[in-house]
MOPAC internal coordinates of N, CA, C and O (Angstrom, degrees):
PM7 1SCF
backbone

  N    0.0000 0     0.00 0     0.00 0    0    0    0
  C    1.4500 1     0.00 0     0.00 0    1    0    0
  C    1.5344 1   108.60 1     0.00 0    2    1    0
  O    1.2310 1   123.77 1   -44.33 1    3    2    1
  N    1.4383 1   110.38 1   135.67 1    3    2    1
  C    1.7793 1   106.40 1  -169.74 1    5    3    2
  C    1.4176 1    86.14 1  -111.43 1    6    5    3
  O    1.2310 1   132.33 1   -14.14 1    7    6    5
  N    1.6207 1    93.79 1   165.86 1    7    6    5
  C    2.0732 1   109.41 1  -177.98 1    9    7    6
  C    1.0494 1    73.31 1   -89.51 1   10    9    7
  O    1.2310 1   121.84 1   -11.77 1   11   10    9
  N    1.8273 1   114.08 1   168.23 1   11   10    9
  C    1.4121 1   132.70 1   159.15 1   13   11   10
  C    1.5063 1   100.10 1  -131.74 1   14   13   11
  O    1.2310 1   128.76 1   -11.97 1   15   14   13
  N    1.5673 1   100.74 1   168.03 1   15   14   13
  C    1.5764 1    98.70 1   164.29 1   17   15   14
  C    1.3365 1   100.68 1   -75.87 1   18   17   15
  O    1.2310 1   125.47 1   -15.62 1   19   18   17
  N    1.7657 1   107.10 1   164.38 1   19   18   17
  C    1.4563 1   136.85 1  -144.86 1   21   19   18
  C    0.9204 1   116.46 1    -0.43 1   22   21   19
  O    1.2310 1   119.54 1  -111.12 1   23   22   21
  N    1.6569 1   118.49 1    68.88 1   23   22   21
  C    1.6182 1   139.86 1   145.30 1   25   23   22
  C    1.4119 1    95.85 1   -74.44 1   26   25   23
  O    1.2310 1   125.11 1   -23.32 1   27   26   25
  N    1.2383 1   107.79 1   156.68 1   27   26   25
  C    1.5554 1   117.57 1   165.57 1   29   27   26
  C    2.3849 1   100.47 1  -115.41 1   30   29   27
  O    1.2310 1   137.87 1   -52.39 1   31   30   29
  N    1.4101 1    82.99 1   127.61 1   31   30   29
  C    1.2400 1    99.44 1   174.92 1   33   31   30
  C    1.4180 1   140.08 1  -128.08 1   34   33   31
  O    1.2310 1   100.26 1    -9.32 1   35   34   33
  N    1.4877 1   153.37 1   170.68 1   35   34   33
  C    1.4048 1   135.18 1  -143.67 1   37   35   34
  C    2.0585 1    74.33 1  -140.85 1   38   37   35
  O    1.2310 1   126.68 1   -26.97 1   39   38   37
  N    1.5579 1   104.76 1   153.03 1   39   38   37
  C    1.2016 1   109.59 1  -161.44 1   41   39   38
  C    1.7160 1    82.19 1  -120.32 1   42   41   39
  O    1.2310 1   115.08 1   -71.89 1   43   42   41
  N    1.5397 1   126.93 1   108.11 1   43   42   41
  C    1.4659 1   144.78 1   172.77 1   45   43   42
  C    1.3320 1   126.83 1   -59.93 1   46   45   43
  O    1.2310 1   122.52 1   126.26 1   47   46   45
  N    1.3731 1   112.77 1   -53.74 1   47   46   45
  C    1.6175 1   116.54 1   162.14 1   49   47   46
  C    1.5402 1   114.46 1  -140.69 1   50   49   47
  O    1.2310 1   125.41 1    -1.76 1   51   50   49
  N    1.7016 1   107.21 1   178.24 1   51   50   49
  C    1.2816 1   106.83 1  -155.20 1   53   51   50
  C    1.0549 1   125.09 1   102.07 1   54   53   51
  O    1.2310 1   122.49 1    -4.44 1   55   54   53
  N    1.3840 1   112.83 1   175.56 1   55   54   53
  C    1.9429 1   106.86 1  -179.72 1   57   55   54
  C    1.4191 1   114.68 1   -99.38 1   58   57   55
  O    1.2310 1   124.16 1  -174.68 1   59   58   57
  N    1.2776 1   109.62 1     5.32 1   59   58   57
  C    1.6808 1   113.12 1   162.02 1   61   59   58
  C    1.8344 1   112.38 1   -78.80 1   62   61   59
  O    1.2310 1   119.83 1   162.74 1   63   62   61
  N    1.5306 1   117.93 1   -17.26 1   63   62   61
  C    1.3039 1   124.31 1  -141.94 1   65   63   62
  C    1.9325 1    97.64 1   -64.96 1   66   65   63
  O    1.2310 1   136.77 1   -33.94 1   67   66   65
  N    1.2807 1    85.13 1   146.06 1   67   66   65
  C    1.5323 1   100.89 1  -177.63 1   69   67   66
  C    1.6675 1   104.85 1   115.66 1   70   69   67
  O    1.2310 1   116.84 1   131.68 1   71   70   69
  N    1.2790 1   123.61 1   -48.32 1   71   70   69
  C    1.2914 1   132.70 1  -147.97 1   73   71   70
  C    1.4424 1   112.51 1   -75.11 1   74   73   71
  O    1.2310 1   112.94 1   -30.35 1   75   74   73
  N    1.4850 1   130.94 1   149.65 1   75   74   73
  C    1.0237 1   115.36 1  -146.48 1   77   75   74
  C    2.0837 1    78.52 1  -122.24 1   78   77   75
  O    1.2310 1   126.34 1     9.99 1   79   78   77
  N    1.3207 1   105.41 1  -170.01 1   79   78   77
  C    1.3520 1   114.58 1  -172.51 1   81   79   78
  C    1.5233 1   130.77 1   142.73 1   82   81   79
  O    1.2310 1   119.32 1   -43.47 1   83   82   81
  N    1.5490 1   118.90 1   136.53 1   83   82   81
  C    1.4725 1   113.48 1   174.82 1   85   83   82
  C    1.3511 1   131.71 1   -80.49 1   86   85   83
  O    1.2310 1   120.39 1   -35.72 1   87   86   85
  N    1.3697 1   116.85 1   144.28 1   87   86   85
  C    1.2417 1   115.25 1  -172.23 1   89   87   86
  C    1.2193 1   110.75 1   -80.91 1   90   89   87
  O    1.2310 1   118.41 1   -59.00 1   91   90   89
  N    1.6255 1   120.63 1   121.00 1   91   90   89
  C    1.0534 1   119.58 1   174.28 1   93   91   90
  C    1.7618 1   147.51 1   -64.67 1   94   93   91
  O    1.2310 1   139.55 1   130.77 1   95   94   93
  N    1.5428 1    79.69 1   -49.23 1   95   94   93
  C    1.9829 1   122.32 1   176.01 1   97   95   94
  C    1.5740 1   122.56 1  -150.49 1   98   97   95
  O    1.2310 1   121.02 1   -61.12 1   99   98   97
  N    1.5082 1   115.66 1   118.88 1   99   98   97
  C    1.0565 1   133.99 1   174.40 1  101   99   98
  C    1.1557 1   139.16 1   -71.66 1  102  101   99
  O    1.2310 1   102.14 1   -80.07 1  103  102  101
  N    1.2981 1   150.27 1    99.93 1  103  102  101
  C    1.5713 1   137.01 1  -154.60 1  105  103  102
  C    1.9448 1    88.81 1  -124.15 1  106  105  103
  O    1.2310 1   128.99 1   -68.13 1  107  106  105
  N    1.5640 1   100.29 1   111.87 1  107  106  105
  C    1.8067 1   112.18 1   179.88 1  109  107  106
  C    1.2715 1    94.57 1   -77.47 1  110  109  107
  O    1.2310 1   120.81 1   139.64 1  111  110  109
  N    1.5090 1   116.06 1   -40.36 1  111  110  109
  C    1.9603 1   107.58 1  -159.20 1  113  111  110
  C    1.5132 1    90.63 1   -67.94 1  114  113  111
  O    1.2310 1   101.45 1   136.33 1  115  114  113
  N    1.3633 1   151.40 1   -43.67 1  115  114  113
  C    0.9949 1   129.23 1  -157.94 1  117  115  114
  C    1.2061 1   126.33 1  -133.27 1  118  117  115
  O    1.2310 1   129.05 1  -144.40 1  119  118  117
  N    1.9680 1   100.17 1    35.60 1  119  118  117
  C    1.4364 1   128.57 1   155.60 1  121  119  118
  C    2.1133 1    98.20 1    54.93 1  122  121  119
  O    1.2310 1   129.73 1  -132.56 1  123  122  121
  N    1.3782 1    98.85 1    47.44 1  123  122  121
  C    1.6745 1    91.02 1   164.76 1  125  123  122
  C    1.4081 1   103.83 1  -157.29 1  126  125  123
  O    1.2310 1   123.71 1   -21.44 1  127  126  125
  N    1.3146 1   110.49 1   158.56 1  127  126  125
  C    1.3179 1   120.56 1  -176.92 1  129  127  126
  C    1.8637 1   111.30 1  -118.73 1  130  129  127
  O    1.2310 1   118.43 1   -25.87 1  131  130  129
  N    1.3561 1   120.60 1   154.13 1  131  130  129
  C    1.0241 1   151.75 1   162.50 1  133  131  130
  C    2.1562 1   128.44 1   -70.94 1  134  133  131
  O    1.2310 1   126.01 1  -112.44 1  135  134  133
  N    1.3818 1   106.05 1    67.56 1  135  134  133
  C    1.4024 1   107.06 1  -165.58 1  137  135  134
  C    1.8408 1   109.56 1   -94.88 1  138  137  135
  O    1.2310 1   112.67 1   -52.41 1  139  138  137
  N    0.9644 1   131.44 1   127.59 1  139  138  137
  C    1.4132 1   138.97 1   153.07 1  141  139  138
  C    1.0183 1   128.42 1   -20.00 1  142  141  139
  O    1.2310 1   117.68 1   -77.25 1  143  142  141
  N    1.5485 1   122.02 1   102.75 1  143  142  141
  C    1.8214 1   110.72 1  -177.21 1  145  143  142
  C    1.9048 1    94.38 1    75.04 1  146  145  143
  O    1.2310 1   104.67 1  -133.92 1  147  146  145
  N    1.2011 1   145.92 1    46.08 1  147  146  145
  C    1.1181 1   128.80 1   162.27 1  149  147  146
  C    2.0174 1   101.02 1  -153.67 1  150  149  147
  O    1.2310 1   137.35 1   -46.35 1  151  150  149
  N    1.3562 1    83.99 1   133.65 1  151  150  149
  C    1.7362 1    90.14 1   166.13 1  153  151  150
  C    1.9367 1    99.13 1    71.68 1  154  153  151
  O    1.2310 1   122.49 1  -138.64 1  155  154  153
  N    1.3983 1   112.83 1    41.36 1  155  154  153
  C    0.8780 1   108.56 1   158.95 1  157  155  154
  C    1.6631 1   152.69 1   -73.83 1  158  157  155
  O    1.2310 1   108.31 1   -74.10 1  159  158  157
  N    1.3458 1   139.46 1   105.90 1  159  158  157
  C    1.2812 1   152.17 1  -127.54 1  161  159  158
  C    1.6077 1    93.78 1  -112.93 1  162  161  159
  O    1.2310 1   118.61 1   -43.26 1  163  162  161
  N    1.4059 1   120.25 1   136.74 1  163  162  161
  C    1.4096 1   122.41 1   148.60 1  165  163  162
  C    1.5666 1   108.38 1   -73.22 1  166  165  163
  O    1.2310 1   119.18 1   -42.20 1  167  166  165
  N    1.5102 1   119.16 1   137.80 1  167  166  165
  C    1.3263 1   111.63 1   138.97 1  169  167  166
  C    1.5133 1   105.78 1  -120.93 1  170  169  167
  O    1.2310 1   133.54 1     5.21 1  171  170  169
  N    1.6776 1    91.44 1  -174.79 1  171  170  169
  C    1.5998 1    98.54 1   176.57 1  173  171  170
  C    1.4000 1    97.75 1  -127.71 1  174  173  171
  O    1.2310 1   120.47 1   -40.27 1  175  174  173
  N    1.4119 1   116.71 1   139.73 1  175  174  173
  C    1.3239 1   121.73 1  -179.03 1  177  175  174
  C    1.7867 1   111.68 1  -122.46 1  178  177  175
  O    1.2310 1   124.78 1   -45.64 1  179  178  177
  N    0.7586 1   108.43 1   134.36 1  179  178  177
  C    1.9612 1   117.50 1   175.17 1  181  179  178
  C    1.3829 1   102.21 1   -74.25 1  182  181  179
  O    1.2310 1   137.06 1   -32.82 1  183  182  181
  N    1.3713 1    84.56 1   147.18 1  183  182  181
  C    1.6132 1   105.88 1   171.06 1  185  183  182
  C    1.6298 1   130.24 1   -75.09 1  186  185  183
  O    1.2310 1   135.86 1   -57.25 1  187  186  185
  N    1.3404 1    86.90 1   122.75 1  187  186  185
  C    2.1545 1   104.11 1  -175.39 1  189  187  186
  C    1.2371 1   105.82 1   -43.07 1  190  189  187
  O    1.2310 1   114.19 1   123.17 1  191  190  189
  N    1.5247 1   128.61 1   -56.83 1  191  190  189
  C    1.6999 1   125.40 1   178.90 1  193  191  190
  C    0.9938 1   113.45 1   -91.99 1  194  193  191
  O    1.2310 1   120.42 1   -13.75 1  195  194  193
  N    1.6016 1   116.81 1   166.25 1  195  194  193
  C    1.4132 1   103.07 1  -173.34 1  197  195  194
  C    1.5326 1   119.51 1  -101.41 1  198  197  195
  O    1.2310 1   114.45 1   -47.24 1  199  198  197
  N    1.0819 1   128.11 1   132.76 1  199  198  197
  C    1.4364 1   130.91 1  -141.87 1  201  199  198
  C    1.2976 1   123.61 1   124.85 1  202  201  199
  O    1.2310 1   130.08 1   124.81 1  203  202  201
  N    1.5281 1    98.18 1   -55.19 1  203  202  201
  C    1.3865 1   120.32 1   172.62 1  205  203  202
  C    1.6221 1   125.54 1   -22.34 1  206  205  203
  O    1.2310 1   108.58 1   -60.56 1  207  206  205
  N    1.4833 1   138.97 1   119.44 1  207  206  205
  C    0.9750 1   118.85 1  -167.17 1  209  207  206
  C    1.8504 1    91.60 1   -92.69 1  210  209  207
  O    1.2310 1   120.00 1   -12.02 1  211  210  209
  N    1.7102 1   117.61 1   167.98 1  211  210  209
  C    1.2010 1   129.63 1   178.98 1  213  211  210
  C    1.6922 1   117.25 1   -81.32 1  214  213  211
  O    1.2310 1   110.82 1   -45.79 1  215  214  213
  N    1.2040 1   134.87 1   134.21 1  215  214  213
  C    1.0337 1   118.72 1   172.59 1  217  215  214
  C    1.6917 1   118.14 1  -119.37 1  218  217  215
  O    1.2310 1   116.02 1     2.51 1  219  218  217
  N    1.4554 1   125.16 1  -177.49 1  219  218  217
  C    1.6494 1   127.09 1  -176.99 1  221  219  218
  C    1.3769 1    83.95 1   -86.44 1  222  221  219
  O    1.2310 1   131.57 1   -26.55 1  223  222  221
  N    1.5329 1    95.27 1   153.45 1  223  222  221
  C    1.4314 1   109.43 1   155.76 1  225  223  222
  C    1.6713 1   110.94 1  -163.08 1  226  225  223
  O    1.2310 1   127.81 1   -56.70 1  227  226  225
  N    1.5422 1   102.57 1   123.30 1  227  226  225
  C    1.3484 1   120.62 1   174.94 1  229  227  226
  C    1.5231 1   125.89 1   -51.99 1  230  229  227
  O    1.2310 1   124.88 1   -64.77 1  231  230  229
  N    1.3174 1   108.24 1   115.23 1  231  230  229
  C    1.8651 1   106.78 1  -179.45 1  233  231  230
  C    1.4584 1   106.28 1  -128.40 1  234  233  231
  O    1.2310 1   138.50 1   -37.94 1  235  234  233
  N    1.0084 1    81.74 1   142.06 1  235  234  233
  C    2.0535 1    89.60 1  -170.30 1  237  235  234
  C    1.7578 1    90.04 1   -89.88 1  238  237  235
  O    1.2310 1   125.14 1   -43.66 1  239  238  237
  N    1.3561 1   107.74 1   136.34 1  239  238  237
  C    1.4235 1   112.31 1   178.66 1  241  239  238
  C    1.4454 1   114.69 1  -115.25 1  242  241  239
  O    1.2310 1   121.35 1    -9.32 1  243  242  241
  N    1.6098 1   115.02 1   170.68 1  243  242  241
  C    1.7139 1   106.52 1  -166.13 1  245  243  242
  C    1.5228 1   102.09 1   -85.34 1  246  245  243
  O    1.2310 1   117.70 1   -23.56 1  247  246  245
  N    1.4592 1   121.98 1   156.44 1  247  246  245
  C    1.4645 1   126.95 1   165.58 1  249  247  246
  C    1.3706 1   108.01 1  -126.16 1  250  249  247
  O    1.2310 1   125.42 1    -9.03 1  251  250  249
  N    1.5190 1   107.19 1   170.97 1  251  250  249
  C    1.7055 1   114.61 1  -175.80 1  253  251  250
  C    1.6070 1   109.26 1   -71.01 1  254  253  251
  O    1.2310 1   140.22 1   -45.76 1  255  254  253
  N    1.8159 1    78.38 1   134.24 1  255  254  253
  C    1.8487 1    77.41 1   175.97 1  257  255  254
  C    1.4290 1   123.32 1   -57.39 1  258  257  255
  O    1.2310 1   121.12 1   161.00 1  259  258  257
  N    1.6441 1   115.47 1   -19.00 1  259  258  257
  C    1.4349 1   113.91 1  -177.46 1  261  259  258
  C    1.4755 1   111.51 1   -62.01 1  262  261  259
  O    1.2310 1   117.03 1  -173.93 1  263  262  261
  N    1.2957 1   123.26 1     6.07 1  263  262  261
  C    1.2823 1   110.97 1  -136.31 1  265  263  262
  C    1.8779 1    82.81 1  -133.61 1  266  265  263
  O    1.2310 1   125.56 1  -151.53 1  267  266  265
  N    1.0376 1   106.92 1    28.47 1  267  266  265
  C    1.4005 1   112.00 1   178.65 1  269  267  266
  C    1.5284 1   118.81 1  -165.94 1  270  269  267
  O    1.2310 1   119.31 1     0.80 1  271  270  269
  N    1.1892 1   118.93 1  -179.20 1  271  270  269
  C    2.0560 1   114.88 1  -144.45 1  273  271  270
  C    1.6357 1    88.59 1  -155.71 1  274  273  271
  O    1.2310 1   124.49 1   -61.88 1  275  274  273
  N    1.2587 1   108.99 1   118.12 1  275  274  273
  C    1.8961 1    97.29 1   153.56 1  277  275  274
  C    1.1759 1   127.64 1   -82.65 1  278  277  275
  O    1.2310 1   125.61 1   -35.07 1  279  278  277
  N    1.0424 1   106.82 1   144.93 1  279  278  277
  C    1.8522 1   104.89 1   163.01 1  281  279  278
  C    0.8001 1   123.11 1  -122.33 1  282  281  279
  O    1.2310 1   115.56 1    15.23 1  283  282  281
  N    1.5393 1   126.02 1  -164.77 1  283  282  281
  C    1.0998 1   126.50 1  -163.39 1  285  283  282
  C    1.8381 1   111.46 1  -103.51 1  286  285  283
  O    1.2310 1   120.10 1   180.00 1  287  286  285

């Protein structure tokens, strides 16, 4: 059974595990998927003008497809 985009899927292990969510974006070459609200990462991003101070910004990152279940 393959994930697709906007499958809805249950997140199995890890520190997301339990959490439910749609798949957004699929990456085959490197067997992981892209889920909503899961595997969320701080970055820090610099400022567009100059002066500008930098701020955090939250990006949900991809995890292994093994590492997730569809449902229904």
């Amino acid at each position: 059974m393959h994930i697709k985009k906007n499958d809805n899927v249950i997140v199995l292990t890890g520190k997301d595990k339990g959490k439910k969510g749609k798949v957004l974006r699929v990456f085959p070459t490197a067997n992981r998927v892209l889920v909503e609200s899961v595997n969320i990462q701080k970055k820090s991003q610099r400022g567009k003008k100059k002066g500008e101070k930098g701020t955090m910004v939250e990006i949900a990152m991809p995890i292994h497809a093994s590492n997730v279940k569809k449902i229904a």
